[in-house]
C-alpha positions as CSV (number, residue, x, y, z in Angstrom):
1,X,10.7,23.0,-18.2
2,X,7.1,24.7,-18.9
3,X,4.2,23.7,-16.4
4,X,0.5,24.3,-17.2
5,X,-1.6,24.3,-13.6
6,X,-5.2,25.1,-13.8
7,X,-6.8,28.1,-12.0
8,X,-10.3,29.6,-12.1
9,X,-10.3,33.9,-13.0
10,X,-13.5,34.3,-10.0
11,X,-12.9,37.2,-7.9
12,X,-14.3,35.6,-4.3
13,X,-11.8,34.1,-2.8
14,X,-14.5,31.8,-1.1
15,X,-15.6,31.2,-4.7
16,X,-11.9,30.0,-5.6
17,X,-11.7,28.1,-2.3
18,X,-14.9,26.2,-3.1
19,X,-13.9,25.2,-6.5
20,X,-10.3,23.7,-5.7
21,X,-12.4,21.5,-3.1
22,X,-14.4,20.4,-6.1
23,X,-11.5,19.6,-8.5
24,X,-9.7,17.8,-5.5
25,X,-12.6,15.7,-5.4
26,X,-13.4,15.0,-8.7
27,X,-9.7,14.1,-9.5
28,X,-9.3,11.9,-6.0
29,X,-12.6,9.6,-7.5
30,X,-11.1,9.5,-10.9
31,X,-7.8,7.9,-9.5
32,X,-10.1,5.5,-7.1
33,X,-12.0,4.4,-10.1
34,X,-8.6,3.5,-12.3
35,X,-6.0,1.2,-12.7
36,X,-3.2,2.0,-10.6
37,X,-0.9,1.6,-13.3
38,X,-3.1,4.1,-15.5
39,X,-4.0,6.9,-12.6
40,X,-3.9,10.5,-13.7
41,X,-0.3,12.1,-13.2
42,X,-0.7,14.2,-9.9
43,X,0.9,17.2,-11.1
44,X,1.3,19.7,-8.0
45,X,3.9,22.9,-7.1
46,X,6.2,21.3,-4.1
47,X,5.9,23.0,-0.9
48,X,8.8,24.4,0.4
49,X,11.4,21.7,1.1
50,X,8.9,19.0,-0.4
51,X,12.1,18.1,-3.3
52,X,14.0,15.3,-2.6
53,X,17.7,16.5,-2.6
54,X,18.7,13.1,-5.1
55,X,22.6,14.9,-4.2
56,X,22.1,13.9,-0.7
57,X,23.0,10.3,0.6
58,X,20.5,10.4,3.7
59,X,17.6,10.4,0.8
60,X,18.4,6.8,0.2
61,X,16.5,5.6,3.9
62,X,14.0,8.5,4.0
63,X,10.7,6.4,3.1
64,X,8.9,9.7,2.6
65,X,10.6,11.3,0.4
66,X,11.3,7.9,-2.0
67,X,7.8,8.0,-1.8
68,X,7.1,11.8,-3.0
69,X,9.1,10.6,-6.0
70,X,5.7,8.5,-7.3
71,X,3.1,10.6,-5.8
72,X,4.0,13.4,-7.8
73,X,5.2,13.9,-10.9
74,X,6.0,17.8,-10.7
75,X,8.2,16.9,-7.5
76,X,10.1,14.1,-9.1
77,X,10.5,15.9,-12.2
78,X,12.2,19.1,-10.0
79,X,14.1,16.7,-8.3
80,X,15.5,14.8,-11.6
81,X,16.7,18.4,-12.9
82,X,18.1,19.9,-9.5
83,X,20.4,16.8,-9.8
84,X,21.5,17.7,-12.5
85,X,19.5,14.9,-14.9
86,X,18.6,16.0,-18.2
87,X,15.7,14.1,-19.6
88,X,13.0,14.2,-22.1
89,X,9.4,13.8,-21.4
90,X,7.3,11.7,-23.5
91,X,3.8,11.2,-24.6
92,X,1.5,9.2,-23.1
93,X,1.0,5.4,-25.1
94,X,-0.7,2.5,-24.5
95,X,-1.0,-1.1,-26.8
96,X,-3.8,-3.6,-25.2
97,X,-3.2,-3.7,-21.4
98,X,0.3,-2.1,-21.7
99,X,1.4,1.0,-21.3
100,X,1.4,4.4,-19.4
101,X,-0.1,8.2,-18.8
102,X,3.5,9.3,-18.1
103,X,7.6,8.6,-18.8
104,X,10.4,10.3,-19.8
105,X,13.5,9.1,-21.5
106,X,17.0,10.2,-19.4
107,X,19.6,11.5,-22.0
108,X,22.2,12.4,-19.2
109,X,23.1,11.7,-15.8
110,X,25.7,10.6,-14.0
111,X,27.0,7.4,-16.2
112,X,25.2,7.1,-19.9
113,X,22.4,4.8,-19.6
114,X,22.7,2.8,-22.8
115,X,20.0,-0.2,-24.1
116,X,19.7,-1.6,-27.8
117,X,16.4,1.0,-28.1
118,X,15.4,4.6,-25.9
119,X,14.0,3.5,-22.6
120,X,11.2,4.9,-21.5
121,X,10.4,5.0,-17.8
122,X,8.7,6.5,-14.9
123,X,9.9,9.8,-13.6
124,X,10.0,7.1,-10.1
125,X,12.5,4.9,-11.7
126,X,14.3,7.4,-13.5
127,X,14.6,8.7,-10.2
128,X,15.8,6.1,-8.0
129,X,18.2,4.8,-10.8
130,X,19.7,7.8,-10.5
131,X,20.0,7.2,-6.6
132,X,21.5,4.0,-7.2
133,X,23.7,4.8,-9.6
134,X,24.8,8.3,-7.5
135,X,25.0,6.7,-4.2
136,X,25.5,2.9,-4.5
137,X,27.1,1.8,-8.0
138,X,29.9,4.5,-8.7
139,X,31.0,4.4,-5.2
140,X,30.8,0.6,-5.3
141,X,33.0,0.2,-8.4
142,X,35.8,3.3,-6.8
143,X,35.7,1.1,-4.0
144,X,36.4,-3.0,-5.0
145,X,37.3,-2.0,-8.5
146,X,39.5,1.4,-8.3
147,X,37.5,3.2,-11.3
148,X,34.2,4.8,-11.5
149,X,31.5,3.8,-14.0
150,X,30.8,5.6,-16.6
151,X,27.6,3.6,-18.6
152,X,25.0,1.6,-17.5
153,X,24.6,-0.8,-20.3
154,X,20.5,-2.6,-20.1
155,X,18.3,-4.5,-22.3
156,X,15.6,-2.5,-22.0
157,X,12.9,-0.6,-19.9
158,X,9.2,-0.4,-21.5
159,X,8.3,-3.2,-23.2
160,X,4.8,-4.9,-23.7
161,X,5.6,-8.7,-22.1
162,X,3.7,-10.9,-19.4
163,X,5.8,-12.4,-16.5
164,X,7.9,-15.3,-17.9
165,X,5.6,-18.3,-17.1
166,X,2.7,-16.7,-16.2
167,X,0.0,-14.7,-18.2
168,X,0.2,-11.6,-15.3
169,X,1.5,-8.9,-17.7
170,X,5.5,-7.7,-16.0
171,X,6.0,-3.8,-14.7
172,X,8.1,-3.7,-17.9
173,X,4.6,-3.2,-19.6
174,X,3.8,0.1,-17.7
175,X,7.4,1.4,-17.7
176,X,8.2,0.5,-14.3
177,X,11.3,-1.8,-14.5
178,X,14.3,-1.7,-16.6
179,X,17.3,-4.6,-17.0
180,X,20.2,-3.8,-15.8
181,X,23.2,-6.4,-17.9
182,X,26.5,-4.6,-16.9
183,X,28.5,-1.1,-16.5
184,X,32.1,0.0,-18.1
185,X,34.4,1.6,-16.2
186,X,36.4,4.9,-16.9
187,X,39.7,2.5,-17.6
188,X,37.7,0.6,-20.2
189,X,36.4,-2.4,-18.2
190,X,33.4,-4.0,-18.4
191,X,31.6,-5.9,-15.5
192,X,29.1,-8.1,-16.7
193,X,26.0,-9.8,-14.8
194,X,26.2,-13.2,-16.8
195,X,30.3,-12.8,-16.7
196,X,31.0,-11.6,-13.7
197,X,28.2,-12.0,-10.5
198,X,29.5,-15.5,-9.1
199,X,33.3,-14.2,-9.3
200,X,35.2,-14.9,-6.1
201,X,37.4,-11.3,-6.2
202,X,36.2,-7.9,-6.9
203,X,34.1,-8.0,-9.8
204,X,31.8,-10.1,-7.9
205,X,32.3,-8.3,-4.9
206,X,31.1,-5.0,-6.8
207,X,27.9,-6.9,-8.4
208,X,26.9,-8.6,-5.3
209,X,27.2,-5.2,-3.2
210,X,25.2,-3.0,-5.1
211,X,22.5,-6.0,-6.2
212,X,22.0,-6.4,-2.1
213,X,22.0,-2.3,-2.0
214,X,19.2,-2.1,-4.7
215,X,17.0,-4.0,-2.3
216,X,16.7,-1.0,0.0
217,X,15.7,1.3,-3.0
218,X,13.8,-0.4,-5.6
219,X,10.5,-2.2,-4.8
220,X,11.2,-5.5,-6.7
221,X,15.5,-6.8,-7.2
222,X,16.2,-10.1,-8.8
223,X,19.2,-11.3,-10.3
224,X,20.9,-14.8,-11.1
225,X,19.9,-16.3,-7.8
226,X,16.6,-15.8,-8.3
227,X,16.2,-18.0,-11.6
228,X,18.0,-18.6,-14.9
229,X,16.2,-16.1,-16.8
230,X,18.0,-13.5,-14.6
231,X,21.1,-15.4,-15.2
232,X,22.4,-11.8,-17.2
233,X,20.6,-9.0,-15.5
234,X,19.5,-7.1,-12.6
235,X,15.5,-6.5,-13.0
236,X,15.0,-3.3,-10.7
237,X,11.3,-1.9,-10.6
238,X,8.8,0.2,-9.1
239,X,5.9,-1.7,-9.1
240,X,4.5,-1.8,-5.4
241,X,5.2,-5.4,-5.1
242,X,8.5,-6.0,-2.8
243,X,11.2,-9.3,-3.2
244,X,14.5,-9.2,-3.0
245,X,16.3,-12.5,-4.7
């Protein structure tokens, strides 16, 4: 994937130092001025090191590095492909208050990620779907149900819609969250959030595990206990807000 990074052709170095202070500053006051959903994509070569390894397991409880993931795009975007996610970047939209600067689409990771329409989503999510899904959900499913997933089936990701009951617009508006109904397994079962979450033997084991495991990785987690309109899906997002139900 093709990167475009500005530079400046002056031939004093202090003259190149001076400027990159100048474009740091004008680019930190244009995010302090914006809405947080809206900020500029920081797009920045990693330091050495500076890639979250998505392979590893350890990544899961390193804060810093989860963090990197939203800080910068060109880091999560290295990190997505050295995991071997292919993906699709897409253009920036908004509609009203909705919307976002940038998103990509998975088209392959480790299970298919299927929905009724593309999802759209920040490389952030993208990321730590992939996380979950590496490190918490296939190993889950080996483990209480004896076959690995193979598709992630959701409703949806982007999607212009306000809270249900309230007029504060969701992170489903700015490609944040996605909703997560049920997975199929390599033998052809499918484990179902509305079927399956308050079973009493594995299948409910394997829902209520990696629910509880999303907690530690996604800002936001609700599922049926939280309320009946979560009665089918796990809603998983990124949106700086924390709750675990």
């Amino acid at each position: 994937m093709k990167r475009a990074y500005p530079f400046v052709a002056i031939a004093s170095g202090l003259a190149i130092a001076i400027a990159g202070a100048f474009a740091i500053a004008e680019r930190t006051a244009d995010a302090a001025g914006a809405d947080t959903h809206f900020a500029r994509p920081v797009y920045e070569r990693a330091r050495d090191g500076a890639v979250p390894d998505l392979t590893r397991y350890g990544v899961l409880g390193d804060k810093a590095k989860l963090a990197s993931l939203g800080e910068n795009i060109g880091v999560c975007h290295d990190a997505l492909s050295a995991a071997g996610v292919r993906y699709r970047e897409v253009p920036a939209a908004h509609q009203g208050g909705c919307g976002y600067n940038e998103a990509l689409v998975v088209q392959a990771s480790m299970s298919t990620w299927k929905a009724p329409d593309a999802m759209p989503m920040t490389c952030d999510l993208a990321a730590k779907m992939h996380l979950w899904e590496r490190h918490v959900v296939i190993p889950a499913a080996e483990k209480y149900l004896g076959s690995p997933v193979v598709e992630i089936k959701a409703f949806g990701s982007f999607q212009c819609r306000t809270v249900a009951g309230h007029e504060r617009l969701s992170e489903h508006a700015y490609g944040k969250a996605i909703d997560v109904a049920g997975f199929v397994l390599a033998d052809g079962r499918e484990i179902t959030v509305l079927g399956d979450f308050y079973n009493k033997g594995a299948k409910g084991d394997f829902l209520r595990e990696i629910h509880d495991r999303a907690c530690d990785l996604f800002d936001v987690t609700l599922g049926p206990n939280y309320n009946e309109d979560h009665a089918n899906h796990f809603h998983v997002d990124v949106g700086g807000q924390h709750a675990c139900r």
